[in-house]
C-alpha positions in Angstrom: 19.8 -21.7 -21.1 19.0 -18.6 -19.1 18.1 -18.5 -15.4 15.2 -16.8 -13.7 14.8 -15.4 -10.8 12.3 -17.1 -8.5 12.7 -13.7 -6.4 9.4 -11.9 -7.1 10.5 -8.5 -7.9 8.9 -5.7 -5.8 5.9 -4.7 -8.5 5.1 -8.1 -8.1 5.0 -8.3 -4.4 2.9 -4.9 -4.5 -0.1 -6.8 -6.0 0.7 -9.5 -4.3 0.2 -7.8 -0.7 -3.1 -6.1 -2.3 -4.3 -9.4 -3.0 -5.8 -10.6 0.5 -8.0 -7.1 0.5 -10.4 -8.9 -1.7 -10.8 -11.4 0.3 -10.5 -9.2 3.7 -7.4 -11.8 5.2 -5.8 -9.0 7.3 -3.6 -11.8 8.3 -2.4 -12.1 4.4 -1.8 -8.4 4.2 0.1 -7.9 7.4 3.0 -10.8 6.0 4.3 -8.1 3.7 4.9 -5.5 6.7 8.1 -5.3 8.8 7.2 -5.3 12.5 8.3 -1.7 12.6 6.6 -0.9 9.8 4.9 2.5 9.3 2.1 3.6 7.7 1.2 7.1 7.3 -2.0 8.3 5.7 -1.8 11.8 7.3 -2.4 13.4 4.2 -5.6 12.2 3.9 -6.4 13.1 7.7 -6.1 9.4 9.0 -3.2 9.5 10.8 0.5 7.5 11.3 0.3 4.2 12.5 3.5 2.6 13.6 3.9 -1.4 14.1 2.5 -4.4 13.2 -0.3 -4.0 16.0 -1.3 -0.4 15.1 -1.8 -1.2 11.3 -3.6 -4.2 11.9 -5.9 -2.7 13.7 -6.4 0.4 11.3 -7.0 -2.6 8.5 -9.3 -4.2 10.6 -11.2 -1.2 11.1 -10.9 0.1 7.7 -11.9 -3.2 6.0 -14.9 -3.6 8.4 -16.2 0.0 7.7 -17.1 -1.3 4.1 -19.9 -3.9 2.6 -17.7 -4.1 -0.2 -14.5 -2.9 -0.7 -11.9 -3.1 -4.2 -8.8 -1.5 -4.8 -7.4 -1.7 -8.3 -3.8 -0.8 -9.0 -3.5 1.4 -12.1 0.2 1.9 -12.3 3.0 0.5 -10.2 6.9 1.4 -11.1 9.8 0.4 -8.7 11.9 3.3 -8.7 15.1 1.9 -7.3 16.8 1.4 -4.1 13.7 -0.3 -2.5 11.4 2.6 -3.3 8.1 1.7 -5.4 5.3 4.0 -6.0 2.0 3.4 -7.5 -1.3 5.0 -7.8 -4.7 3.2 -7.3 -8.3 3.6 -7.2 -10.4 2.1 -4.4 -13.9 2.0 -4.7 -16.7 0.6 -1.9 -20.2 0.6 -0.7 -20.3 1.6 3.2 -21.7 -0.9 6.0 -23.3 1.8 7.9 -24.6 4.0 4.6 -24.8 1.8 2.1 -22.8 5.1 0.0 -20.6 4.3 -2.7 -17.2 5.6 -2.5 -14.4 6.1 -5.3 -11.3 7.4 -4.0 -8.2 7.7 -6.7 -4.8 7.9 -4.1 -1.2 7.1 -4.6 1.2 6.1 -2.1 4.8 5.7 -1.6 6.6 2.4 -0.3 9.8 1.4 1.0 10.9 -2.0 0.9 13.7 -3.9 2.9 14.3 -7.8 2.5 10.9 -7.9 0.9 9.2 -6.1 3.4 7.0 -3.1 3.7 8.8 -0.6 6.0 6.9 2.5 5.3 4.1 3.8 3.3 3.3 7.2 2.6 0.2 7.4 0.7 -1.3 11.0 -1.3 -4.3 12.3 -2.6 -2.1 14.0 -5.3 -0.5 11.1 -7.8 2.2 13.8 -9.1 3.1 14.9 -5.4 3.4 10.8 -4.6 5.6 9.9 -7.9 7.6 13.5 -7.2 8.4 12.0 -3.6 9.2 8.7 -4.3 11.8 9.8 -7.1 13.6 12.0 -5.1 13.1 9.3 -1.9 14.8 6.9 -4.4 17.9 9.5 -5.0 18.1 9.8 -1.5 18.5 6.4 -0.9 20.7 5.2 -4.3 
């Protein structure tokens, strides 16, 4: 009889950490960050945050700028040496506006002890996958 792992692997922990976004439990997303976690969304002109306490409060602020707010994962591939990318579409409806917005992203994240470390997240899916293969080379 073979044994199984009971160690989620990390495309597994990726949906599991977008899981609490449905439900907007900031406190479920933040247990799969490090406490020196980074997050950088400068490409699409939002900034680095750095820490537990400056992503949760860009997740705070980001989940309470929408009525409604989904992000599907459409692809997620663990590239090796603790480096996964995948690319996703999030769609919402606006408190203030009430305008629907689809946004189709990837990102880039690290992982260490089954942690988030860093995510680096792209407007352009072949730039993100591009960067987290060589990231993954890097790191082998």
């Amino acid at each position: 009889m073979s044994e199984e792992s009971t160690t989620p692997d990390l495309v597994e922990l990726a949906r599991r950490a977008h899981e609490p976004l449905a439900s907007r439990d900031v406190d479920g997303i933040m247990r799969f960050y490090g406490p020196d976690a980074v997050w950088d969304l400068s490409a699409g002109g939002l900034g680095l945050f750095r820490g537990h306490a400056a992503i949760r409060e860009f997740m705070e602020d980001w989940l309470r700028s929408y009525d409604r707010l989904e992000v599907d994962l459409e692809d997620v591939v663990d590239l090796g040496s603790g480096v996964l990318f995948f690319a996703a579409t999030q769609k919402g409806r606006l408190a203030d506006s009430g305008g629907e917005v689809t946004v189709r992203y990837a990102a880039v994240t690290v992982w260490t002890d089954r942690l988030i470390v860093s995510v680096t997240n792209y407007l352009d899916v072949d730039e993100a996958r591009a960067a987290g293969e060589r990231l993954a080379q890097e790191r082998g």
